[in-house]
C-alpha positions in Angstrom: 19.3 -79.3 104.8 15.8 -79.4 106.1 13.2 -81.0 104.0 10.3 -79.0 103.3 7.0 -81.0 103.3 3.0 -80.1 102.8 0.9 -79.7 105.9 0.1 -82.4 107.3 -3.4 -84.1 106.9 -3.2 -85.9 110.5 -2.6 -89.4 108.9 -0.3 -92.1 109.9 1.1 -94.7 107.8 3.1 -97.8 109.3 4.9 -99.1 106.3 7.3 -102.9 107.0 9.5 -103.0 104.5 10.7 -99.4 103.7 13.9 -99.5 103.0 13.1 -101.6 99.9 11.9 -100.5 96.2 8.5 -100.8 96.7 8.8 -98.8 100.4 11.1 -95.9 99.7 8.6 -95.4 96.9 5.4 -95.8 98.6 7.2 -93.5 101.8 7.9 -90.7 99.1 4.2 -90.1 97.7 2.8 -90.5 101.8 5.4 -87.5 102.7 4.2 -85.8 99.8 0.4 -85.9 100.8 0.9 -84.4 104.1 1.3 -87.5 106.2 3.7 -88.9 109.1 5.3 -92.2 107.9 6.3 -94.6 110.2 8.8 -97.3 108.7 9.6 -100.5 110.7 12.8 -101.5 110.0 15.2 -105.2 111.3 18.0 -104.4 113.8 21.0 -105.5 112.0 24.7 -104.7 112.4 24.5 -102.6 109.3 22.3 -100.1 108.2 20.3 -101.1 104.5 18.6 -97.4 104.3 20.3 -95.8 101.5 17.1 -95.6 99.2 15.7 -94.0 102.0 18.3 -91.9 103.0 17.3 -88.5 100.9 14.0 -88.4 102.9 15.3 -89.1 106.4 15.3 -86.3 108.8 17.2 -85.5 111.8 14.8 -87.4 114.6 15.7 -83.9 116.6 14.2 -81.6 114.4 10.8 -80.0 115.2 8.5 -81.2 112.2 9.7 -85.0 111.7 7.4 -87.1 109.5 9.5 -90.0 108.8 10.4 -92.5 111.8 12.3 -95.5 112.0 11.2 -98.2 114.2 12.7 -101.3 115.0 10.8 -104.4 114.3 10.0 -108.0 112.8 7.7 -109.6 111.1 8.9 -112.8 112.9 8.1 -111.4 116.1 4.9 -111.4 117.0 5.2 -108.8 120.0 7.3 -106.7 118.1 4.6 -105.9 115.9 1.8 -105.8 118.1 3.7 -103.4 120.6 4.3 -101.0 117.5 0.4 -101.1 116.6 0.0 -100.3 119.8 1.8 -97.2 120.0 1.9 -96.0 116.9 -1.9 -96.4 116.1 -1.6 -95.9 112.5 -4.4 -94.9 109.9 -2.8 -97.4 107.5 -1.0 -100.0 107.6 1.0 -101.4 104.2 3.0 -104.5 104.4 5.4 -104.9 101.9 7.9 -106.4 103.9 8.7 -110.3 103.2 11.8 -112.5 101.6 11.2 -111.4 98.9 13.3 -113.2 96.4 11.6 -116.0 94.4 14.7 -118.3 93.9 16.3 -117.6 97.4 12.9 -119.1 98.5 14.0 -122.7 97.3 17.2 -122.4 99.3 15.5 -120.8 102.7 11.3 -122.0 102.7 10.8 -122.3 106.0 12.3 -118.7 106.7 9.9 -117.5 103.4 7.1 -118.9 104.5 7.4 -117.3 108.2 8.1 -114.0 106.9 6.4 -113.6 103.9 3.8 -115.9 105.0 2.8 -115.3 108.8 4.3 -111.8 109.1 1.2 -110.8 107.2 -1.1 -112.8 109.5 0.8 -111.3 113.0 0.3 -107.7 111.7 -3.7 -108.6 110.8 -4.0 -110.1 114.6 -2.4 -107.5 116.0 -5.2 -104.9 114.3 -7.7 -107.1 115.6 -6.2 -107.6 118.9 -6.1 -103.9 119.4 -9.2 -103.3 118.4 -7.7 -100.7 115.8 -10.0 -98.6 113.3 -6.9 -99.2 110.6 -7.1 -99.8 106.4 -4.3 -102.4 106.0 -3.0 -103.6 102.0 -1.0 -106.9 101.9 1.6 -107.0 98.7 0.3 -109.7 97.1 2.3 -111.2 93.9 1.6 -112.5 90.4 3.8 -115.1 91.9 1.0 -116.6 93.3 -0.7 -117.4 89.9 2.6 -119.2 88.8 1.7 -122.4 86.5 -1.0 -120.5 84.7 -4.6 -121.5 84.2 -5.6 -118.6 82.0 -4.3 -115.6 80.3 -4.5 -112.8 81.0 -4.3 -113.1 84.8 -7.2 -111.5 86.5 -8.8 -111.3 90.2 -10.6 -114.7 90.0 -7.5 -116.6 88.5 -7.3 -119.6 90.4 -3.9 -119.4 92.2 -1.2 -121.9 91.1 2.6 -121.2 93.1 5.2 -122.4 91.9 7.7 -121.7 94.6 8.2 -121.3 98.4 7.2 -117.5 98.3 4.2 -118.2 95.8 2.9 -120.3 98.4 3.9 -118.0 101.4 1.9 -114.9 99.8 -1.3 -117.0 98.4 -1.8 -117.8 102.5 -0.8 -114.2 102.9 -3.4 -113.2 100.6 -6.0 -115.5 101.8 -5.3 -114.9 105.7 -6.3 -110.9 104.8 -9.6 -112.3 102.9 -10.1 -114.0 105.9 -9.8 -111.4 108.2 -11.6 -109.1 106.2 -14.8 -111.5 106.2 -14.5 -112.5 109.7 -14.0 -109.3 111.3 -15.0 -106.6 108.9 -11.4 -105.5 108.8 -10.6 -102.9 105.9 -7.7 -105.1 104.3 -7.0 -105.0 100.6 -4.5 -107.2 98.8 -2.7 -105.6 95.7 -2.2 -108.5 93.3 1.0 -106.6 91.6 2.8 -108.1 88.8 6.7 -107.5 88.3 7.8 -103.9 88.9 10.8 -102.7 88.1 13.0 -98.9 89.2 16.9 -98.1 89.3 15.9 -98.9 93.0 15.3 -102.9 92.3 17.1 -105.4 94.4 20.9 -106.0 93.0 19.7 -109.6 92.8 16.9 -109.4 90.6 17.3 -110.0 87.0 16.4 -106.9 85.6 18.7 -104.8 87.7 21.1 -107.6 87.4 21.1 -106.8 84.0 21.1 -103.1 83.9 23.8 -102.8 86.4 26.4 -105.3 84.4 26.1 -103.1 81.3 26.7 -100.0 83.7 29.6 -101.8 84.7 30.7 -103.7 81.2 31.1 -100.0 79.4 33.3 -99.1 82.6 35.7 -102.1 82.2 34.5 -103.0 86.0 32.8 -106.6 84.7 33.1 -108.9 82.0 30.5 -111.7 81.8 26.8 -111.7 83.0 25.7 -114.3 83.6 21.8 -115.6 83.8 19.8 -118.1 84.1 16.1 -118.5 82.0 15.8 -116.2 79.5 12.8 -117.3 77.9 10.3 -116.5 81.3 7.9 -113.5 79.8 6.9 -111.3 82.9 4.4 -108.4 83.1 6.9 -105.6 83.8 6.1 -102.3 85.2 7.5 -99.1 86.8 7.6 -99.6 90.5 6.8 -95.6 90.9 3.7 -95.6 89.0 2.5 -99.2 91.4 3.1 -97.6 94.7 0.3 -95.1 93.8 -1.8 -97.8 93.4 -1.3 -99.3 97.0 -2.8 -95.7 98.3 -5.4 -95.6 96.2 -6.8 -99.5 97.3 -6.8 -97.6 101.1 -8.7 -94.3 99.7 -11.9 -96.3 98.5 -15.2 -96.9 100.7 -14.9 -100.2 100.5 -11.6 -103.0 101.0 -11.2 -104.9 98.3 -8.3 -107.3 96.0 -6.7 -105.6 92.5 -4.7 -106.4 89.9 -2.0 -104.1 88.9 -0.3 -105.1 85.8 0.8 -103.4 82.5 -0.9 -105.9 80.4 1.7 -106.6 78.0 4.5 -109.6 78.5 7.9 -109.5 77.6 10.8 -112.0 78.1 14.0 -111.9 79.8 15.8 -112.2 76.2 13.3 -109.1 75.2 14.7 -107.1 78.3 18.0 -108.0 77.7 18.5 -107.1 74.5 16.6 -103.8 74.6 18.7 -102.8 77.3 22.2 -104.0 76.1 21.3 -102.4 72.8 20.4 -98.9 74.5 24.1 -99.0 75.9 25.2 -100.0 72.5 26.5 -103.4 72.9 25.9 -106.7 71.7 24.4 -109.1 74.9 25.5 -112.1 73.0 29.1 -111.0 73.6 29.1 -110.7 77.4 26.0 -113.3 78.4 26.1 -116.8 79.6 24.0 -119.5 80.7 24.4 -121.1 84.4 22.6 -123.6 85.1 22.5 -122.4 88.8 20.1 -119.6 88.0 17.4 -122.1 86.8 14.4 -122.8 89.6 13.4 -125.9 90.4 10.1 -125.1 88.9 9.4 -122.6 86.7 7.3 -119.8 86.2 6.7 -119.4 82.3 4.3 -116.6 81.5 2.5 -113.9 83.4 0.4 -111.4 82.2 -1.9 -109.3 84.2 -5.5 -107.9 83.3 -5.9 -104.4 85.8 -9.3 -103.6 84.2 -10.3 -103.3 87.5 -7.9 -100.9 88.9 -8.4 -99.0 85.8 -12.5 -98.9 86.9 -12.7 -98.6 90.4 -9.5 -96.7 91.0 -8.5 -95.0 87.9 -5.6 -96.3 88.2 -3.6 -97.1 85.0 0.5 -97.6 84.0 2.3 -94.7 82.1 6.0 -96.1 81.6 6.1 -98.3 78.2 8.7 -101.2 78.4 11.4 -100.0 76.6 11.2 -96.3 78.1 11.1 -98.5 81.8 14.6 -100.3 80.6 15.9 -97.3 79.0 15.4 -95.6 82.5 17.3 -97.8 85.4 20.2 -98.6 82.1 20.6 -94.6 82.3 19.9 -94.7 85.9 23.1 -97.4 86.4 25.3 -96.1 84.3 25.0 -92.5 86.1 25.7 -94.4 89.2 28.7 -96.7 88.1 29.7 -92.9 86.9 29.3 -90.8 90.2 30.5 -93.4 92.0 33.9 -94.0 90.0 34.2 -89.8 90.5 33.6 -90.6 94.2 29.7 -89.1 94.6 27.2 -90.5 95.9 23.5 -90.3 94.5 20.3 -91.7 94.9 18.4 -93.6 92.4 15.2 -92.0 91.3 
């Protein structure tokens, strides 16, 4: 079935790391304001583009505004021959390992991601001379072992793990590049954000998708590591909009985008378990495994800022966020046992 889109405006967005959360979001609200999205993509031997999947045309049809381009963000030439030809408006870099405990096990792989992807993609720009407005994801992960809370844009940065440190050079390499060569680069300084389209891996989905699949009789132990880490936890479809609107203002410039409120692990967990009706201390254990080799205790963002100078600000309360991806889960586990196949919104 074709997919019916607004005019277009003329723009064109290269977004790395699409077929993630955070991308499949952000390349929903560009389609929706009219304009052609280009996503760069890793050659693999299987495809990883089922939360894009529902806005992926056939390449053959007349009016395509969502491309798929092969790329990496540990190839330098890769990237550069896609700025080349695709000349994009914006660029938004939310591609990177991702995944703050896999960091410990595979730093230097983090840091040339996560860390130097961001800086090939910025030379690239400046290489080609390219009148682009580029955002770097930047991550509440960089404030790790926290000097003051809130968390705000002068926080001094203190990371706590391989990809803290890979996205405070990340975020400092686009300062850089913005002072040196009056580059239009913006880092979004986003604390945790959370959708039915999170990572398997990550502990809320983690936790959301083991209920799904405890009430089935698919699963019957989670187990987790620290559950006394309080995060600032959003809705990942509320932060995307956020991105754009750091690209829409005169001038570039760094933002928090938090919620403002903290909750812990614990809180999450048993606010979701007790949505589905269960008792979490019945199914939960402790494994040591899950513990980081140095923690991250508290984070809690201040987005006064955004608020200002973007009127930006989150809807989604906490417990109607975890409400959301338990329901969202347990429709899955439930299509998927009745042999459909849907798409988490």
């Amino acid at each position: 079935m074709k997919t019916s889109y607004p005019p277009k405006n003329d723009k064109r967005a290269l977004v790395t790391g699409i077929s993630g959360q955070d991308g499949s979001y952000l390349a929903e609200l560009l389609l929706a304001k009219g304009y052609e999205v280009y996503g760069m993509v890793r050659r693999s031997s299987s495809f990883n583009t089922s939360r894009i999947d529902h806005i992926y045309q056939d390449p053959h049809e007349a009016d395509v505004r969502l491309r798929l381009v092969y790329g990496d963000q540990a190839d330098g030439s890769s990237l550069d021959q896609l700025v080349k030809t695709i000349r994009p408006d914006e660029i938004y870099n939310l591609g990177a390992q991702s995944h703050v405990r896999v960091s410990f096990d595979i730093p230097e792989y983090t840091s040339e991601v996560t860390g130097l992807g961001c800086l090939r993609l910025l030379e690239a720009i400046r290489e080609r001379e390219l009148n682009c407005r580029f955002y770097q994801a930047s991550s509440s992960e960089m404030y790790g072992k926290c000097v003051e809370t809130p968390q705000t844009e002068r926080t001094p940065f203190y990371p706590r793990s391989p990809y803290g440190c890979a996205k405070v050079y990340a975020y400092w390499i686009t300062v850089n590049y913005r002072e040196s060569y009056g580059l239009f680069a913006c880092n979004g300084i986003l604390f945790n954000h959370e959708s039915p389209r999170r990572g398997e891996t990550f502990v809320t989905r983690k936790i959301t998708r083991a209920i799904a699949h405890i009430v089935n009789g698919l699963q019957d132990k989670l187990y987790l590591g620290n559950l006394e880490a309080k995060r600032d936890w959003g809705y990942a479809r509320e932060y995307v909009e956020a991105m754009w609107l750091m690209l829409q203002q005169a001038k570039p410039d760094d933002y928090v985008v938090a919620t403002g409120e903290t909750h812990s692990v614990r809180e999450f967990l048993e606010a979701a378990f007790a949505h589905a009706g269960l008792d979490w201390r019945k199914y939960v254990e402790i494994d040591p495994n899950y513990y980081r080799p140095t923690e991250v205790d508290l984070l809690v963002g201040d987005a006064s800022k955004a608020k200002k100078q973007l009127g930006w600000e989150p809807k989604t309360k906490f417990n109607d966020l975890v409400k959301l991806m338990v329901d969202a889960d347990m429709q899955m586990v439930k299509d998927h046992l009745a042999g459909k196949g849907r798409v988490a919104s």
